[in-house]
C-alpha positions in Angstrom: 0.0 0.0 0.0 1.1 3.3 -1.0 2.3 6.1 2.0 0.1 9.4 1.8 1.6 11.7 3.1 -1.6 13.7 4.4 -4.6 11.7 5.6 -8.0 11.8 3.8 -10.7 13.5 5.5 -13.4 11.0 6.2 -17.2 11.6 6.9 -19.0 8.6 8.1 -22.8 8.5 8.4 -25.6 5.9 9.5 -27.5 5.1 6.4 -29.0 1.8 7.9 -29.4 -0.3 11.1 -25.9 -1.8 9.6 -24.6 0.2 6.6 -22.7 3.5 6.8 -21.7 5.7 4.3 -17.9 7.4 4.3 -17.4 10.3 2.4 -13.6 10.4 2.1 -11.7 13.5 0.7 -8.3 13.0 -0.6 -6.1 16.2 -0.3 -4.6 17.5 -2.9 -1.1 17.0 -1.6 -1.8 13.3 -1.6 -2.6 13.6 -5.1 0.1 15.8 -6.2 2.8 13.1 -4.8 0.5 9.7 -6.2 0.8 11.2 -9.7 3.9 12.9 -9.6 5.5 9.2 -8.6 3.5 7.1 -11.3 4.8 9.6 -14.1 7.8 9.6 -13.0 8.1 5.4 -12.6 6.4 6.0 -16.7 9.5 8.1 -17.7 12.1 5.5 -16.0 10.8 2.3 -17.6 8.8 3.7 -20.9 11.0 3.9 -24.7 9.2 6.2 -27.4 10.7 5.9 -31.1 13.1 8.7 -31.8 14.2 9.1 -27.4 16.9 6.9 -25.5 15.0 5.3 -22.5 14.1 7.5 -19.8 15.1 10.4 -22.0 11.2 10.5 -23.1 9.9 14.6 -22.8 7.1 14.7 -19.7 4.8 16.5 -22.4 5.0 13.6 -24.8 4.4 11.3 -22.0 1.2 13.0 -20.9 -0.2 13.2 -23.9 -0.1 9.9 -24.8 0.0 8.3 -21.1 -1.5 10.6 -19.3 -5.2 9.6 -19.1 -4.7 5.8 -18.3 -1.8 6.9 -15.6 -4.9 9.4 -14.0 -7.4 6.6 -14.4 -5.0 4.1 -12.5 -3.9 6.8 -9.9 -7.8 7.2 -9.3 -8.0 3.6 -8.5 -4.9 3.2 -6.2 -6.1 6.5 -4.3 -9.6 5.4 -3.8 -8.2 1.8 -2.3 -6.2 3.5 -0.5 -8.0 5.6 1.1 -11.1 3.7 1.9 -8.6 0.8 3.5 -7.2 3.6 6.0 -10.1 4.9 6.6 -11.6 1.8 7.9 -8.6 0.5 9.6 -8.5 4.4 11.4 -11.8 4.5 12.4 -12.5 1.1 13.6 -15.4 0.4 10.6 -16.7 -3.4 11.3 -17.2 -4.2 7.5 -18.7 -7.2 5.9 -18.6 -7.4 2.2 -17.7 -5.7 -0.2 -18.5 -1.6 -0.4 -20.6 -0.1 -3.6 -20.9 3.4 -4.4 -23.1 5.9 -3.0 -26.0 6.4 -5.5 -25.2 10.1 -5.7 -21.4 9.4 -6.9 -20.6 8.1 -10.4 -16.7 7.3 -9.3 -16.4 6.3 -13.1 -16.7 10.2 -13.7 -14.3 11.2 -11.3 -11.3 12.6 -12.4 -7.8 12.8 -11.0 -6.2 16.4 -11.2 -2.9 18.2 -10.0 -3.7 20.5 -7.3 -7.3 19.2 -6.5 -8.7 16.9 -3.6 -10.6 14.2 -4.7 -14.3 13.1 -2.8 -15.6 10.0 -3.2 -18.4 8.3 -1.1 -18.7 4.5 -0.9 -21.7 2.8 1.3 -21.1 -0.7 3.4 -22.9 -3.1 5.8 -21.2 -3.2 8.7 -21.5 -5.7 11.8 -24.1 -5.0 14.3 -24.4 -4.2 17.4 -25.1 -7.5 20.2 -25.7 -7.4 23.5 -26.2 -10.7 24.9 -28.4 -12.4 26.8 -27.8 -14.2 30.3 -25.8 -17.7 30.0 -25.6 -19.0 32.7 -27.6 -22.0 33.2 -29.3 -22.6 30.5 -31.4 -25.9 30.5 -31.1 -28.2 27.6 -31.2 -31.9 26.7 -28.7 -34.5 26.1 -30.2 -37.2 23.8 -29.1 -40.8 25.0 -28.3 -43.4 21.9 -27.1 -47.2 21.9 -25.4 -47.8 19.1 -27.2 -51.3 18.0 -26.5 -54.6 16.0 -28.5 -53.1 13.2 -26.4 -49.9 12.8 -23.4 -51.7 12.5 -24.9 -54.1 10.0 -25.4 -50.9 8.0 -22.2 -49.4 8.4 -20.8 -53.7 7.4 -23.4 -53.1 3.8 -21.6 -49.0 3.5 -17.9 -50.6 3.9 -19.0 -52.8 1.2 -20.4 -50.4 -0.8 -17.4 -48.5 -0.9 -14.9 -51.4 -2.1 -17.4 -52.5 -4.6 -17.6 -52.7 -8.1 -19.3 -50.3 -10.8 -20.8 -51.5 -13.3 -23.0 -49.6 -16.1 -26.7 -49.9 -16.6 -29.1 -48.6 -19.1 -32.6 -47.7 -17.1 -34.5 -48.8 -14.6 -32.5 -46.6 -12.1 -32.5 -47.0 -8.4 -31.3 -45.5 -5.2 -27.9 -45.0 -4.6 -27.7 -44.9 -8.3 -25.4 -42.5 -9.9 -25.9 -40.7 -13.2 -23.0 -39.5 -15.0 -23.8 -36.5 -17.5 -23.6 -33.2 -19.2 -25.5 -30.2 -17.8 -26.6 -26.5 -19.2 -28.0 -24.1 -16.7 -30.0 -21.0 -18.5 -31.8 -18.3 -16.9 -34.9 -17.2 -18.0 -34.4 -13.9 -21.2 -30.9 -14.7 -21.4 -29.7 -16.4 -24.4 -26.1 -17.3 -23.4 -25.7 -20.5 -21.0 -25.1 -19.7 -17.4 -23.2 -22.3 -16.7 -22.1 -25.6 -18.3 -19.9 -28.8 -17.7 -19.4 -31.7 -19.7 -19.5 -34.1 -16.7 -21.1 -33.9 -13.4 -23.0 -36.3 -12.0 -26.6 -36.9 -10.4 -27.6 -39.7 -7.3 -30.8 -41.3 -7.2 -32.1 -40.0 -4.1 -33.1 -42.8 -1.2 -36.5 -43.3 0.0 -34.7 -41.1 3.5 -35.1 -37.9 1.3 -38.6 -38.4 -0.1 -37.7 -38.4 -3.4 -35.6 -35.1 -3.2 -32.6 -34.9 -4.6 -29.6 -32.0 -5.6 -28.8 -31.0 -9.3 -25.7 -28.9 -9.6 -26.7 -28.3 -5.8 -30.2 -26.9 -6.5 -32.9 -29.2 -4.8 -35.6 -31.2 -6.7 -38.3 -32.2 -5.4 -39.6 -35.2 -7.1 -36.2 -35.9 -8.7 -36.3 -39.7 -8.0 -39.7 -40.3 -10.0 -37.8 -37.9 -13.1 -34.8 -40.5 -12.4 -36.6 -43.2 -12.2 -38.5 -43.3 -15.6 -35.2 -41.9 -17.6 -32.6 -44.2 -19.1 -29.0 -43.4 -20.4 -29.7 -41.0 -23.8 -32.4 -39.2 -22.2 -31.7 -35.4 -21.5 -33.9 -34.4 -18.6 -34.9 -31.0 -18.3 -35.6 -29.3 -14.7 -37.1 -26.0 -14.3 -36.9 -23.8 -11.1 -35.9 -21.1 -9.4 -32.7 -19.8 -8.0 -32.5 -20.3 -4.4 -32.8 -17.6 -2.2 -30.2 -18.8 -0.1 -27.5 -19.3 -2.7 -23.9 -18.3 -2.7 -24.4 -16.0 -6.3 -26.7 -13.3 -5.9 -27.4 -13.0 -9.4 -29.4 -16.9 -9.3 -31.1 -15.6 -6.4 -34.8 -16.1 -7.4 -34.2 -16.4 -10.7 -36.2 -18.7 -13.0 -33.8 -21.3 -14.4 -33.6 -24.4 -16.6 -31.3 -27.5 -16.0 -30.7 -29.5 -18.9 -28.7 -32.6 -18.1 -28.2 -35.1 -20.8 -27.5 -39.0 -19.5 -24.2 -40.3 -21.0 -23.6 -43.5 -18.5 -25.2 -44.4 -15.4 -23.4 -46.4 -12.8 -24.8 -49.1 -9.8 -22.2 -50.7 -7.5 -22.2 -54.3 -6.5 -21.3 -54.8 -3.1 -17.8 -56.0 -2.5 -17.4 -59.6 -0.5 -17.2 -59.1 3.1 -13.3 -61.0 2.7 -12.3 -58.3 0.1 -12.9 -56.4 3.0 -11.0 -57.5 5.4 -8.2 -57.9 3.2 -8.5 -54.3 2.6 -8.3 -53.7 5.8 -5.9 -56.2 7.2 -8.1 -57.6 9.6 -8.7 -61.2 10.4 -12.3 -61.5 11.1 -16.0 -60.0 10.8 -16.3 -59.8 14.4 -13.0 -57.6 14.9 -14.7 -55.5 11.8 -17.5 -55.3 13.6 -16.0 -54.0 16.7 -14.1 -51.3 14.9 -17.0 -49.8 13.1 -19.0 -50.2 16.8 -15.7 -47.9 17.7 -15.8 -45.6 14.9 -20.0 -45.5 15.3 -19.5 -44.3 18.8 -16.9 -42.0 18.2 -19.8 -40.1 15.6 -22.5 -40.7 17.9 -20.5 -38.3 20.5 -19.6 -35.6 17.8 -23.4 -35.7 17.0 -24.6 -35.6 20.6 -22.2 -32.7 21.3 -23.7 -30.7 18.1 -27.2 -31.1 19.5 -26.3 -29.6 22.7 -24.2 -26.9 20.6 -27.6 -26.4 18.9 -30.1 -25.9 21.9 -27.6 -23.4 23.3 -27.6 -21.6 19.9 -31.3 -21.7 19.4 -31.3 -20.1 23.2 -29.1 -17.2 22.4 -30.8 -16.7 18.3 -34.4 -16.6 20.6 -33.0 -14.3 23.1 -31.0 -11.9 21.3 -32.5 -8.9 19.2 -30.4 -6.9 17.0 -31.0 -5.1 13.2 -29.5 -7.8 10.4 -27.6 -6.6 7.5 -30.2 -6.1 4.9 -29.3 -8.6 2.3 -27.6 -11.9 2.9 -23.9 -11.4 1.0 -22.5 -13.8 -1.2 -20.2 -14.0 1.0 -21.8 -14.4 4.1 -23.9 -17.3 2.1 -21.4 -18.8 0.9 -19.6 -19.0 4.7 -22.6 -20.2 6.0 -22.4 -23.4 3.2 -19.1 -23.7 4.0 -19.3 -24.2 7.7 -22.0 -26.7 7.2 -19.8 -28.5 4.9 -16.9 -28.7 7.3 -19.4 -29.9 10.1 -20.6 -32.7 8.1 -16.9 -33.6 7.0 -15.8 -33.8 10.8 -19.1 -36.2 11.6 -17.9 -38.5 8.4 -21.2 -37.8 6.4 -20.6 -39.2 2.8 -20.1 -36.7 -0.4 -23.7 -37.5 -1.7 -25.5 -37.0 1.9 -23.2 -33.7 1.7 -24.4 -32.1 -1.2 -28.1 -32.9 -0.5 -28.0 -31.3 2.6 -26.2 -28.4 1.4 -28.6 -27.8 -1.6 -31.3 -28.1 1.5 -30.0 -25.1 2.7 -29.9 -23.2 -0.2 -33.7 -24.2 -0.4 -34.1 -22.6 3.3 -36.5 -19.9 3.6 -35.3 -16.4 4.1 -36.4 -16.2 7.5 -33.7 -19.4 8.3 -31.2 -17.4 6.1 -31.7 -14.8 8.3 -31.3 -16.5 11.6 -28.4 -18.3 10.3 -26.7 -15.2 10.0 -27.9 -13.7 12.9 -26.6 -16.6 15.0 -23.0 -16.2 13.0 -22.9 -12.4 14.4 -23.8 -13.8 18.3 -21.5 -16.6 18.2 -18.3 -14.0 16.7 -19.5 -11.8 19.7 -19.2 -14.7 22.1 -15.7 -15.9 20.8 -14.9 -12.1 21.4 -16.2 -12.0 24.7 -14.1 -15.3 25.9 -11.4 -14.1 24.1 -10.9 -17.2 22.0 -7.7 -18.4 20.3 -7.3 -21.1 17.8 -4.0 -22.6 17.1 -2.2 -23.6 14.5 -2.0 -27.5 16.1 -6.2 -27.4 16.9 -6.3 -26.4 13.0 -4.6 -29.6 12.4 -5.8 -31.6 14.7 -9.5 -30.6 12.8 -8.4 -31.7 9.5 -6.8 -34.9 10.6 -10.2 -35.9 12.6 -12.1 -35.2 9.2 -9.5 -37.1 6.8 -9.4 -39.8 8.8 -13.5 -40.1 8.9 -12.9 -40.0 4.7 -9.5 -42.6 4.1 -7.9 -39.0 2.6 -4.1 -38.3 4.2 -4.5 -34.7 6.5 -1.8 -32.9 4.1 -4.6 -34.2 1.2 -7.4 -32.8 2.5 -5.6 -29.9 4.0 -4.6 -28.7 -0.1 -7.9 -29.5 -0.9 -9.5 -26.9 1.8 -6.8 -24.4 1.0 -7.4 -24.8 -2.9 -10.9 -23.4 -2.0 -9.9 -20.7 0.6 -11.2 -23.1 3.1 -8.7 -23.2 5.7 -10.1 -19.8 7.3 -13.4 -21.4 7.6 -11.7 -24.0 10.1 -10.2 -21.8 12.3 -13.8 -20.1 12.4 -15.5 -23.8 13.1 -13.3 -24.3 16.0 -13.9 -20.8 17.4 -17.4 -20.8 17.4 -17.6 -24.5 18.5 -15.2 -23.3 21.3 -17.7 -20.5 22.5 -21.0 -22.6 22.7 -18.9 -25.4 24.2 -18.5 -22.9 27.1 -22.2 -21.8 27.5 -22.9 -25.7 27.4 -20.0 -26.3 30.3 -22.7 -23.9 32.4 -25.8 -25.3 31.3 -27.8 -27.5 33.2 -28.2 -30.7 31.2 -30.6 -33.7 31.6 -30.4 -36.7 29.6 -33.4 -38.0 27.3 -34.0 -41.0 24.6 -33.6 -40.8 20.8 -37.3 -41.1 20.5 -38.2 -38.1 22.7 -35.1 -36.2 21.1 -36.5 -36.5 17.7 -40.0 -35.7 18.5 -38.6 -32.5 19.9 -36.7 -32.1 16.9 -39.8 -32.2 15.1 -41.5 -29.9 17.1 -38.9 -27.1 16.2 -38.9 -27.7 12.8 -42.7 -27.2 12.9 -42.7 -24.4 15.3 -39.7 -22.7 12.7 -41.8 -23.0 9.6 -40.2 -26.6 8.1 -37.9 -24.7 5.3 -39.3 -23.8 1.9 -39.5 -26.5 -1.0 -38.3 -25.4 -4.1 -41.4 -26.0 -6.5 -40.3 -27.4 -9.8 -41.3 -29.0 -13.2 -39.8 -31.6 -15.4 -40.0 -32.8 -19.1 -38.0 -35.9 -20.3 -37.1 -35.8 -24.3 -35.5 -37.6 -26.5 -33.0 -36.9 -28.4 -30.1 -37.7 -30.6 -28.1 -41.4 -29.6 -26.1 -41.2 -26.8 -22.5 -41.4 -27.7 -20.6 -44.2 -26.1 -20.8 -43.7 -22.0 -17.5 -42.9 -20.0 -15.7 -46.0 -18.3 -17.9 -46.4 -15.1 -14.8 -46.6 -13.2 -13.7 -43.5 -14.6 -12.1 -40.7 -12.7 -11.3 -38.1 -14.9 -12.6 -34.6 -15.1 -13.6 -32.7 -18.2 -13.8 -29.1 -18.8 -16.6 -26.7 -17.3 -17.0 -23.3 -18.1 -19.7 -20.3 -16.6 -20.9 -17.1 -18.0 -19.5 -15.6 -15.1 -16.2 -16.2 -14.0 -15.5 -13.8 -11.0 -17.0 -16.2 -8.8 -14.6 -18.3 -6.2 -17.6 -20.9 -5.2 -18.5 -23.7 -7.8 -22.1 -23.9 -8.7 -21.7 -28.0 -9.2 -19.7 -30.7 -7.3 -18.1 -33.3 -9.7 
């Protein structure tokens, strides 16, 4: 960042509950030394026909550099200046800022000898003053892990050394359909997004026929699946969810065209394949590992519902203005954090992306209390002054590799790859600070049964979450060309209209 040697006035004024507007005047001085240094760094490095380099006149340079050397300077200054000024004067931003309506920065100009005003408007964090948490009753569901859950975990461990194999219709759960997708919006005529391979799982009986496409949830997606066979393209129209990372799909009406190339089913693997796998010598020593490994789960789980009462407490207790729109970025934290969660209780990839496209699906009113519960918890950690290490970072990744057969240096390139890694530090944190209200809270125990009829009580008493309502056509078209290996592995290209974005609309 570049020194100014005078600071910029700045005006800041409540425009919102959470957004202020700074009015920021950059002195002339500033702007006298910003452009005297760029033309100067132009007449050091620039060669003009007919002039030794360096040797260039200033006039000639101007003239013919001038304007773009302005137009950057503006850019730089402006940076500048709103950084310091929101560093100086303690500003709590969250996103990114916009212009004030009555400000067309594209018109401003850069001049010797003249200040510069700009005004830029932001959400900022609100205000929380939190409730009492001491004592706080909540519930700690009681669950024996049984002969039947282990049998299923036995049938998953199976499932996972088995062997694909392609079919042709008659699709099932568990089922995986390997394809090419379009998304359009509605009036647009250029695709919005497109890959040549992604893929689409039969939903289980579990999800009532709702499944995820590109990580928009379908309602009736296992009937479409169901009645489709490899050739078919499948066509799904709905609307963006409100909840989604990009603002611009935000209840927007799209179409999904995904076209069936191969569809894949796996056969179980022998129980002895297994154990070979493994290096284990028997069923029952299996048996007892996954009984480990179950239990191990069953305590992350039981400590999340506790996490959860507590957090429902201080969301119901708490009252505070929310930033009027949910950010791309603060959607797209809120998947992330969710995704982590799942990773650390071992859920698999498929029951990952359904539950993400759930949320996505959530009505605005969850959306909102989601974010309002992100703004008590960062108070909290604040309050308890809350550190996370380098080695708790660690440890957090090894925990979720290890629940996926990944190495911890994998997984830990995979998180940092999608500028993850913050978003672990921020799990433990926050997991940290309701792990100290539940340390104080007065806890009674109570069975699965009664834990899930409470469970559906505050779904019901919450408003359920919104169902994304959709319609789908099934049409032929030409012959499939020859399906992918089912064993296959390799990725092909994707491309979107919109590139700026970090977060992936699809999983493949």
């Amino acid at each position: 960042m570049s020194q100014m040697t005078t600071s910029s006035e700045v005006k800041i004024d409540d425009v919102g509950p959470t957004k202020k507007r700074l009015t920021i005047t950059v002195p002339a001085e500033t702007i006298n030394e910003k452009l005297g240094t760029q033309m100067a760094a132009l007449a050091t490095e620039t060669s003009l026909p007919g002039f030794r380099k360096g040797r260039a006149p200033k006039k000639l340079l101007e003239r013919r550099f001038g304007s773009a050397v302005r137009s950057e300077t503006k850019t730089q200054l402006i940076a500048d200046a709103y950084a310091k000024a929101v560093e100086e004067h303690n500003v709590k931003a969250i996103g990114e800022p916009e212009p004030a309506e009555f400000f067309d920065i594209e018109k401003l100009e850069v001049e010797t000898g003249k200040p510069l005003t700009f005004a830029v408007e932001i959400e900022v964090a609100p205000e929380v003053d939190l409730p009492n948490i001491e004592g706080i009753e909540i519930k700690k569901p009681v669950l024996e892990i049984t002969d039947e859950m282990i049998e299923k975990e036995m049938l998953a461990q199976r499932l996972r050394a088995g062997t694909p194999h392609e079919i042709k219709e008659k699709f099932e759960d568990g089922d995986r359909l390997v394809g090419s997708a379009i998304v359009t919006k509605d009036g647009e005529d250029e695709p919005f997004f497109r890959t040549d391979e992604t893929y689409i799982v039969h939903p289980g009986a579990e999800n009532e026929g709702r499944g995820q496409v590109l990580g928009v949830l379908i309602d009736d997606l296992a009937d479409t699946l169901t009645a489709a066979k490899v050739g078919d393209t499948l066509s799904f129209k709905t609307k963006g969810p409100e909840a989604h990372e990009r603002e611009d799909l935000r209840g927007a009406d799209i179409t999904i065209d995904f076209r069936v190339k191969t569809a894949i089913r796996i056969k179980p693997a022998e129980m002895q394949s297994v154990l070979e796998e493994y290096g284990i010598d028997s069923d029952d020593i299996l048996r007892e590992q996954i009984k480990l490994a179950l239990e191990q789960r069953r305590d992350q789980e039981v400590a999340d519902a506790m996490r959860t009462q507590i957090q429902d407490y201080l969301v119901d207790s708490t009252d505070f203005a929310l930033p009027e729109r949910l950010s791309e970025a603060q959607a797209a934290r809120s998947l992330e954090q969710a995704r982590l969660n799942m990773l650390q209780r071992g859920v698999t990839e498929e029951q990952v992306e359904q539950r993400l496209a759930e949320m996505r699906s959530a009505s605005e009113a969850e959306s909102q209390r989601n974010l309002k519960l992100f703004f008590i918890l960062h108070k909290l950690a604040e309050q308890f002054e809350i550190q996370v290490t380098e080695q708790e970072i660690n440890g957090r990744i090894a925990m979720m590799a290890a629940g996926y057969g990944m190495r911890p240096e994998q997984l830990r390139n995979d998180l940092a790859k999608r500028g993850a890694l913050t978003n672990v530090a921020m799990q433990i944190r926050e997991q940290k600070a309701a792990d100290r209200i539940v340390a104080q809270a007065k806890v009674d125990d109570i069975s699965v049964d009664a834990w899930q009829e409470m469970q559906l009580e505050r779904r019901a008493a919450r408003g359920g979450g919104a169902k994304t309502t959709t319609k789908k056509t099934t049409t032929k078209k030409t012959t499939a060309k020859k399906p992918a290996s089912a064993g296959s592995s390799s990725k092909k290209t994707t491309t979107k209209k919109k590139t700026s974005s970090k977060k992936k609309t699809s999983k493949k």
